[in-house]
GUSE-365903 format. One record per residue (C-alpha): z, x, y; residue in three letters. Coordinates in steps of 0.001 Angstrom, whole numbers, plus 500000, padded with zeros to 6 digits. Example, Ala and Ser with C-alpha at 12.3 -4.5 7.8 and 13.67 -1.06 7.14 Angstrom:
2
507800, 512300, 495500, ALA
507140, 513670, 498940, SER
This chain:
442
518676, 516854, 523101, UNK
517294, 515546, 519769, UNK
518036, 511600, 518950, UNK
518567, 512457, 515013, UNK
518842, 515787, 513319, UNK
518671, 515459, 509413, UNK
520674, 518711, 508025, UNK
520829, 520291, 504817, UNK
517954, 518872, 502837, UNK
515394, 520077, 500354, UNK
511983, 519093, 502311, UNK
508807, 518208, 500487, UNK
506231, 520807, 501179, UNK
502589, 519682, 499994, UNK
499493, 521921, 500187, UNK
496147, 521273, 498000, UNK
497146, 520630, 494250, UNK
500798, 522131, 494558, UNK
503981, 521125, 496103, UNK
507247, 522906, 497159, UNK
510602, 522326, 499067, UNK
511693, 523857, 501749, UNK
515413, 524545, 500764, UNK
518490, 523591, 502961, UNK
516335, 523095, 505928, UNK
516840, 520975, 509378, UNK
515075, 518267, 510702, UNK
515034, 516867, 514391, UNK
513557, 513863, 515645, UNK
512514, 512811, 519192, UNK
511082, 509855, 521060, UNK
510182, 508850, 517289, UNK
508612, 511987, 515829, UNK
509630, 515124, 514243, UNK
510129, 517593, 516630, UNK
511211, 520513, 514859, UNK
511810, 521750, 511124, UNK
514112, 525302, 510538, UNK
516658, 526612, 508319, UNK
519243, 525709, 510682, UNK
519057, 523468, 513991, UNK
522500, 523463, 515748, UNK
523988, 520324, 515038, UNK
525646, 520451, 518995, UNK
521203, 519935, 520103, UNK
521561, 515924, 518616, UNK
523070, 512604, 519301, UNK
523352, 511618, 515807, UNK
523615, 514340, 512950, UNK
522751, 513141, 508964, UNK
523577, 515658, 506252, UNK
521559, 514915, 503962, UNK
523229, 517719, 501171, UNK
522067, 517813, 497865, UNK
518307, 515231, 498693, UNK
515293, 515912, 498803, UNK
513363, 514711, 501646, UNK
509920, 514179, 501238, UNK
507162, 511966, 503315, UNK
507864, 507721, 503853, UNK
505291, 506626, 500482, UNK
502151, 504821, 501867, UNK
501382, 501722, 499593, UNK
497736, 501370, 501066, UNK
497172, 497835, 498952, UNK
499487, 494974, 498811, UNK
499930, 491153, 498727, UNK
503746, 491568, 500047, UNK
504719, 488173, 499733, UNK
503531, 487209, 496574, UNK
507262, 488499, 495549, UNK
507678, 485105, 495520, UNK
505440, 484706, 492583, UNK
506963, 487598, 490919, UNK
506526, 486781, 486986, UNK
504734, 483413, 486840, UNK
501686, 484193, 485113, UNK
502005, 486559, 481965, UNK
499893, 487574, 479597, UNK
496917, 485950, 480885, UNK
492874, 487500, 481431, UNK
492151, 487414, 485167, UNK
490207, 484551, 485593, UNK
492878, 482240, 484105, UNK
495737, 483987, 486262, UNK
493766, 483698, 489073, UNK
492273, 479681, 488608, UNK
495463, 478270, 486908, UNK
498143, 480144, 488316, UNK
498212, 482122, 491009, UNK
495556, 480009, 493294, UNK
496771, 476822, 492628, UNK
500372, 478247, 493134, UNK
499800, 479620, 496997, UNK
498268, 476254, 497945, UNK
502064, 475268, 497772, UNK
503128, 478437, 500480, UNK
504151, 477421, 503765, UNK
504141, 479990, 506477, UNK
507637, 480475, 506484, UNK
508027, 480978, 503106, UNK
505437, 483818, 503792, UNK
507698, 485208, 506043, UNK
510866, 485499, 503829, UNK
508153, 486519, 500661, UNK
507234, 489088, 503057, UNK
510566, 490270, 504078, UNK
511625, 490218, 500459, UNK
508961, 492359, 499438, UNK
509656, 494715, 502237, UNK
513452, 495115, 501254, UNK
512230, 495681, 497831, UNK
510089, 499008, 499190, UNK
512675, 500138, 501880, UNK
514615, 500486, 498569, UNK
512012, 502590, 496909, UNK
511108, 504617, 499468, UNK
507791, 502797, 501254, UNK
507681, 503248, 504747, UNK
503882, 501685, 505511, UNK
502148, 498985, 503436, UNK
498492, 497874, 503953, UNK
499024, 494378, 503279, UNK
496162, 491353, 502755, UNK
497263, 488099, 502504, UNK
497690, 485334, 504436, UNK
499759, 483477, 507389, UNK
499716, 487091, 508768, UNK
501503, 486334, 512125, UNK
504391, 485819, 509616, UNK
503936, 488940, 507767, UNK
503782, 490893, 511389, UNK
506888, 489069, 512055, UNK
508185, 490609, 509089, UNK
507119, 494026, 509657, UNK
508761, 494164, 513050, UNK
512361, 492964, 511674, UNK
512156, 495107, 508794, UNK
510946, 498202, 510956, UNK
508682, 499340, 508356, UNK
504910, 500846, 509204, UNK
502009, 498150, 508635, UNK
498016, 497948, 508454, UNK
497613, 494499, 508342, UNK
494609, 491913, 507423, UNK
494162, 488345, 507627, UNK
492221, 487129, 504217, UNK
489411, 485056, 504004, UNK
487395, 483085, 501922, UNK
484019, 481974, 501903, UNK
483666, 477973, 502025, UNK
483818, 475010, 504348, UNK
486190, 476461, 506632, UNK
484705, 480215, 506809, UNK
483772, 480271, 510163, UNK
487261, 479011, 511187, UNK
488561, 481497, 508689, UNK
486329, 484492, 509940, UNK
487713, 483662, 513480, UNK
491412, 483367, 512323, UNK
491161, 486840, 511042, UNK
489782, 488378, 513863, UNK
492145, 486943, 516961, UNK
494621, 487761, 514167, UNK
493870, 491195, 514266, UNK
493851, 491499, 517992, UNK
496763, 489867, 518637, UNK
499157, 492048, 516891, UNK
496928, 495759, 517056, UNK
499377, 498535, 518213, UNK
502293, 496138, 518041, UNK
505893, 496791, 516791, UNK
505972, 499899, 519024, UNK
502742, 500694, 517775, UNK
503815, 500481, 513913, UNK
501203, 497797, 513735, UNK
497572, 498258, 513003, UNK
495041, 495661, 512154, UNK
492010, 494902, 510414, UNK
489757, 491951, 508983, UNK
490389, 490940, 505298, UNK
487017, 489533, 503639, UNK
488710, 488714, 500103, UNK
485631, 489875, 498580, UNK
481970, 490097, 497182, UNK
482748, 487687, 494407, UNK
484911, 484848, 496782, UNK
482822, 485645, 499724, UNK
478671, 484913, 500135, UNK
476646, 487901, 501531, UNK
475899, 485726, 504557, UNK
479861, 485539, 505542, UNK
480044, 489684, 504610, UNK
477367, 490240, 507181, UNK
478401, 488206, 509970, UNK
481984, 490034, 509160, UNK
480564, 493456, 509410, UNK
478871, 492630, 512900, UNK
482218, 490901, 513717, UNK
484093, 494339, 512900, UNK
481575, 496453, 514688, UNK
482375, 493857, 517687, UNK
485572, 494314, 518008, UNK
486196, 497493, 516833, UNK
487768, 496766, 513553, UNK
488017, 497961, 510290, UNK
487990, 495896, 506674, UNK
490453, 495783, 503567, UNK
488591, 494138, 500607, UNK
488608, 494017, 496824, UNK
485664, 495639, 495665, UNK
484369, 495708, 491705, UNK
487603, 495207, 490188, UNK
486051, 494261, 486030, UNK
483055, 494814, 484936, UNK
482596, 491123, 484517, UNK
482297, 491075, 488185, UNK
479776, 494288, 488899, UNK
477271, 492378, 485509, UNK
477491, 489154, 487837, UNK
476739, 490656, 490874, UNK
473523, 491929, 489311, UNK
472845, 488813, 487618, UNK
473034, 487000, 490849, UNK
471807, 489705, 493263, UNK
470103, 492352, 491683, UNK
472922, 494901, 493262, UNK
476679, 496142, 492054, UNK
479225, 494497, 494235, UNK
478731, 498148, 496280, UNK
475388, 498657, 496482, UNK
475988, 494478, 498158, UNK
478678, 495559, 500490, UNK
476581, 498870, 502183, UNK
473661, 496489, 502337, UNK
475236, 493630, 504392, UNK
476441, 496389, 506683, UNK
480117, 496249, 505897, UNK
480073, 500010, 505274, UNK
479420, 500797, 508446, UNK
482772, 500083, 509501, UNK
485879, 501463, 508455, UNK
486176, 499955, 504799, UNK
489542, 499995, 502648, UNK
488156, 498932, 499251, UNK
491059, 498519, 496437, UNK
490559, 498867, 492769, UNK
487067, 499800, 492958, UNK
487459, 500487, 488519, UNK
483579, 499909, 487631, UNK
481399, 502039, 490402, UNK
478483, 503093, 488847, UNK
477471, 506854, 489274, UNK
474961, 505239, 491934, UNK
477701, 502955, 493697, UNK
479829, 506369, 493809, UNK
477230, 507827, 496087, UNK
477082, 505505, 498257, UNK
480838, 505335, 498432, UNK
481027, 508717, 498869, UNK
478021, 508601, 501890, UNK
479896, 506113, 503553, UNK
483292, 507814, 503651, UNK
484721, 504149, 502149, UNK
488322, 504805, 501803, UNK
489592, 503701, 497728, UNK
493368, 502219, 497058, UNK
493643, 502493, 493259, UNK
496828, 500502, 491957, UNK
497104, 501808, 488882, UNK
499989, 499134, 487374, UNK
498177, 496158, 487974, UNK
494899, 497424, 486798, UNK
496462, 498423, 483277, UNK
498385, 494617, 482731, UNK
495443, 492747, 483845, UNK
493139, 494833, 481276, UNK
490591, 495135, 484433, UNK
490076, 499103, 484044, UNK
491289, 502286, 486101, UNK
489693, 503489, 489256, UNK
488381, 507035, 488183, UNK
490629, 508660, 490989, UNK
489603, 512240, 489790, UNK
486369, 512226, 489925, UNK
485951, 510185, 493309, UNK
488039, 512950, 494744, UNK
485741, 515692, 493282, UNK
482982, 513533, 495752, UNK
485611, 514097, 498883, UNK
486272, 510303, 498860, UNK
489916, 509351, 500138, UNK
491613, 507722, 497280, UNK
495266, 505782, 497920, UNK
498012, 504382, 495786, UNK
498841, 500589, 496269, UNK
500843, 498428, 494259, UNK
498949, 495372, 494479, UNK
501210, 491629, 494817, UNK
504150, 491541, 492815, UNK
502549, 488475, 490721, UNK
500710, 491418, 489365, UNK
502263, 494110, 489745, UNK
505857, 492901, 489221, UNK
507270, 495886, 491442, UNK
506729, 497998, 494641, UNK
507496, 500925, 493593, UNK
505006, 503751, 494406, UNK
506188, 506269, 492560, UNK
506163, 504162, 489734, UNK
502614, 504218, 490469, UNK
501622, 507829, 491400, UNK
503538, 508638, 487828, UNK
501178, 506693, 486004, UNK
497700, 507310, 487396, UNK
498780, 511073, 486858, UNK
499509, 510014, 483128, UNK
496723, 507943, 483184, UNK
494331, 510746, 484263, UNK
495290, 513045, 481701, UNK
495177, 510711, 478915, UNK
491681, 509825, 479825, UNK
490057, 513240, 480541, UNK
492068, 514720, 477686, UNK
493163, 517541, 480368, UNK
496680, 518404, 481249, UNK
495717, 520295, 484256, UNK
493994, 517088, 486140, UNK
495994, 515586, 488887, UNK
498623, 518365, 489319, UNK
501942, 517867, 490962, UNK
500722, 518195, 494358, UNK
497878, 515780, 493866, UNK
499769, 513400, 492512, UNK
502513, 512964, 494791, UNK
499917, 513383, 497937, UNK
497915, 510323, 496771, UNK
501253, 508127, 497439, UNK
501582, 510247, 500725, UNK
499275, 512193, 502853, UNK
496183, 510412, 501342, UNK
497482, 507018, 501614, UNK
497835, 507996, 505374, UNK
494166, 508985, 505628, UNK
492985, 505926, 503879, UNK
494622, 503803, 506115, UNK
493460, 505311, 509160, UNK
496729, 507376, 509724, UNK
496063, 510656, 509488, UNK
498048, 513414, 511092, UNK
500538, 510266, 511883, UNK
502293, 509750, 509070, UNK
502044, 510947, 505254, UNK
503473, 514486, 506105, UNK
506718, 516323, 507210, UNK
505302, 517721, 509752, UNK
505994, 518847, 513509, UNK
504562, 516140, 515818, UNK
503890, 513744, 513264, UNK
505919, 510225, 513114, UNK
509482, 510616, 511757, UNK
508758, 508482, 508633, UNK
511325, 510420, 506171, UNK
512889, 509281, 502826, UNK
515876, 511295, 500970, UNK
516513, 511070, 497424, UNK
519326, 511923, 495898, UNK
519184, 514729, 493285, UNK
522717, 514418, 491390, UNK
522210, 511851, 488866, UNK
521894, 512476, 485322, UNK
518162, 511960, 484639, UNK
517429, 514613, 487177, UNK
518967, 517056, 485764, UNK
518974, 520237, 485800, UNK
515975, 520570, 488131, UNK
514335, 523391, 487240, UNK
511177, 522395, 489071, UNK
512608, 519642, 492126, UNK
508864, 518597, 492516, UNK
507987, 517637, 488693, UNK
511841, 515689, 488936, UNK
510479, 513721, 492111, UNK
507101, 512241, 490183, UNK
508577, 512279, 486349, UNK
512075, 511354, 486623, UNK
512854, 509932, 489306, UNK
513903, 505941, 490298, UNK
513364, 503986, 492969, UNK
516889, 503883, 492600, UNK
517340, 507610, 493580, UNK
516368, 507006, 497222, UNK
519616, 506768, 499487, UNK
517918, 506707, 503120, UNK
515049, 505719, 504843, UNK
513529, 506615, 508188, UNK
510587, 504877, 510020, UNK
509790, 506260, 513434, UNK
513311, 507973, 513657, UNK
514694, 504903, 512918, UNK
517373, 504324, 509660, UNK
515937, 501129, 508157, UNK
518766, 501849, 505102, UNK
521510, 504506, 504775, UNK
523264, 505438, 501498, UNK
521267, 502394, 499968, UNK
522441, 499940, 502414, UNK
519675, 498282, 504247, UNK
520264, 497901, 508056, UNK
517621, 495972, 509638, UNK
517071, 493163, 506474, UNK
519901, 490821, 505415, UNK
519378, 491555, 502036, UNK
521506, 488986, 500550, UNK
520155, 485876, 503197, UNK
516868, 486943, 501952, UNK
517272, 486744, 498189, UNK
518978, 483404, 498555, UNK
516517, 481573, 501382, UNK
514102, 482882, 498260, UNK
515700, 481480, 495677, UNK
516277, 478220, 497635, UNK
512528, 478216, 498009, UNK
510984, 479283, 494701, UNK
510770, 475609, 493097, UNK
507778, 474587, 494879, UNK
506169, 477615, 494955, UNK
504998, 476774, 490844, UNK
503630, 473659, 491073, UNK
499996, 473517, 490124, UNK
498340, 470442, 491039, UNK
494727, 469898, 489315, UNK
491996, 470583, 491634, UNK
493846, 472440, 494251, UNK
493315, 475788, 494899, UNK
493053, 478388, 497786, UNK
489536, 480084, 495909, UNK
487963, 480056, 492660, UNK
487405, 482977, 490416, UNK
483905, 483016, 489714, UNK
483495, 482932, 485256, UNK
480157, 483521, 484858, UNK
């Protein structure tokens, strides 16, 4: 006897550079996984039937880089170069965050992807214990990292991170995994990268860092070390763990090597890179090297949204602009970075990321009735060009309905958006000479 059978939908189908759907197919889920996908699957075989006619169902999206609860500091500094956003807004601003205001950030931000579709987040921030808390109510999929900062306190921090990251591994039923969250070369000394690489190697662990975000940062990293901010990392011995490296827009051909002989896994987030003016990680050509490239959103103070397809749409775009090449970053490609390869940079390959038998029942259906999809000659070039975040109707984590006909069921959606509210006065003070890091200017 299956737990859920899913009837009657149009499943997602990726192979290589091109995409298909499986028309008016079944799928049952056992124990958490899918267990079988046919044309038809007797709805009399399953406790709880879903008829999911006229959706597509494709894979949960996989936001591999996030700052979840900086929801709450969705729109507070505009129009500003990085270093400013960072030293007179957005630093100054999370010196005023309380754990439990992490908590309902974090749960806001995770009602805000159940809605579009995300079913795992890699998220980086901090008060993590919070943010796990978060992840388990809102039955979502999580790699998480507690981040740290060189300083007075980075021993203290270092060790925070890492009992952190033990505490909560294979959690939530096992929707939990965990790593340690160095910030990154420019916020943390060589010394404190080291001593977190032989930490990692230790315990075990992997590391989600930002990694040569501006070109600013790679030209001070050689003024003050003679290396890139890569060619720093490998050296220290970082890269000999697991490594999760967002943004990653200024490798040099050299760094790309290395990257590439290291097997470092990259989370482009395509939205936040174009507002902040920092550059676009060339995802093309690091795939052409067989490096794993992801889609992340980045924090919402950023980013202003979670939406991932949002994001595969526009590093597609983006892509094609740049190379002058229509052909680059086909359908398939384009759609699997927010899926399949977000899975395999986050460690969860042949878990999640696919429809697939065995694999964990992470499912989202989409609605295909509405008037900007339509008519849908092609369902796969409707799912990345035209459709909303809007458009998705259910979502499934582990064979578990986290929302149903756009109603979420494990998040008190309204509670959440008003303990928010309640909460976001503090959250913009900025008091002189407080700040959680500073953003190195020259």
């Amino acid at each position: 006897m299956y737990d859920l059978l899913v009837i009657n939908a149009d499943i997602l189908q990726i192979e290589g550079p091109s995409a298909s759907f499986l028309p008016r197919h079944a799928l049952a889920i056992t124990d958490g996984r899918i267990a079988a996908i046919a044309p038809t699957i007797s709805p009399g075989l399953a406790r709880e039937v879903l008829d999911a006619q006229g959706k597509l169902a494709i894979p949960g999206l996989i936001n591999a880089h996030a700052h979840t609860a900086m929801s709450l500091l969705r729109g507070v500094a505009e129009d500003v170069a990085v270093e400013s956003w960072f030293n007179d807004y957005i630093w100054p601003m999370e010196m005023n965050l309380s754990a439990e205001d992490v908590y309902w950030g974090s749960l806001l931000g995770f009602a805000e992807m159940i809605e579009a579709g995300v079913t795992c987040v890699a998220d980086h921030y901090f008060a993590m214990d919070e943010v796990a808390r978060a992840v388990d109510v809102a039955g979502m999929r999580a790699y998480l990292a507690q981040v740290f900062f060189s300083g007075p306190q980075e021993n203290d921090q270092l060790a925070t991170s890492v009992a952190f990251a033990e505490r909560w591994q294979g959690s939530a039923a096992g929707r939990i995994t965990t790593g340690l969250g160095p910030h990154s070369p420019y916020t943390c000394t060589p010394s404190l990268l080291q001593r977190t690489a032989e930490v990692a190697r230790q315990h075990g662990l992997g590391v989600h860092l930002h990694l040569a975000e501006t070109a600013d940062q790679v030209a001070q990293s050689l003024a003050h070390h003679g290396k890139t901010p890569v060619a720093l990392v490998r050296d220290v011995g970082l890269f000999e763990v697991p490594t999760l490296a967002a943004h990653l827009a200024h490798p040099t051909q050299e760094d790309l090597a290395i990257l590439a002989a290291a097997d470092v896994r990259v989370v482009s987030t395509p939205k936040t890179e174009l507002k902040m003016a920092l550059g676009v990680t060339p995802v093309v050509q690091m795939r052409q090297l067989g490096l794993t490239v992801g889609l992340g959103s980045d924090g919402a103070a950023s980013n202003n949204s979670y939406d991932l397809l949002e994001a595969a749409r526009l590093i597609a775009l983006l892509e094609k602009h740049t190379r002058r090449d229509a052909h680059i970053l086909p359908l398939g490609e384009a759609l699997a970075l927010a899926t399949r390869e977000g899975a395999r940079a986050l460690g969860l390959a042949g878990v999640t990321g696919e429809l697939r038998v065995g694999y964990q029942a992470d499912v989202v259906l989409i609605g295909h009735d509405a008037p900007h999809l339509q008519p849908m000659h092609n369902p796969v070039a409707t799912l990345l060009y035209s459709a909303r975040a809007t458009d998705v109707d259910t979502v499934i984590v582990a064979g578990r309905i986290l929302m149903q006909g756009r109603q979420l069921l494990t998040i008190d959606r309204q509670r959440v958006i008003d303990e928010v509210r309640q909460r976001a006065g503090h959250m913009v003070i900025r008091r002189a000479n407080t700040q959680v890091a500073r953003y190195p200017t020259e």
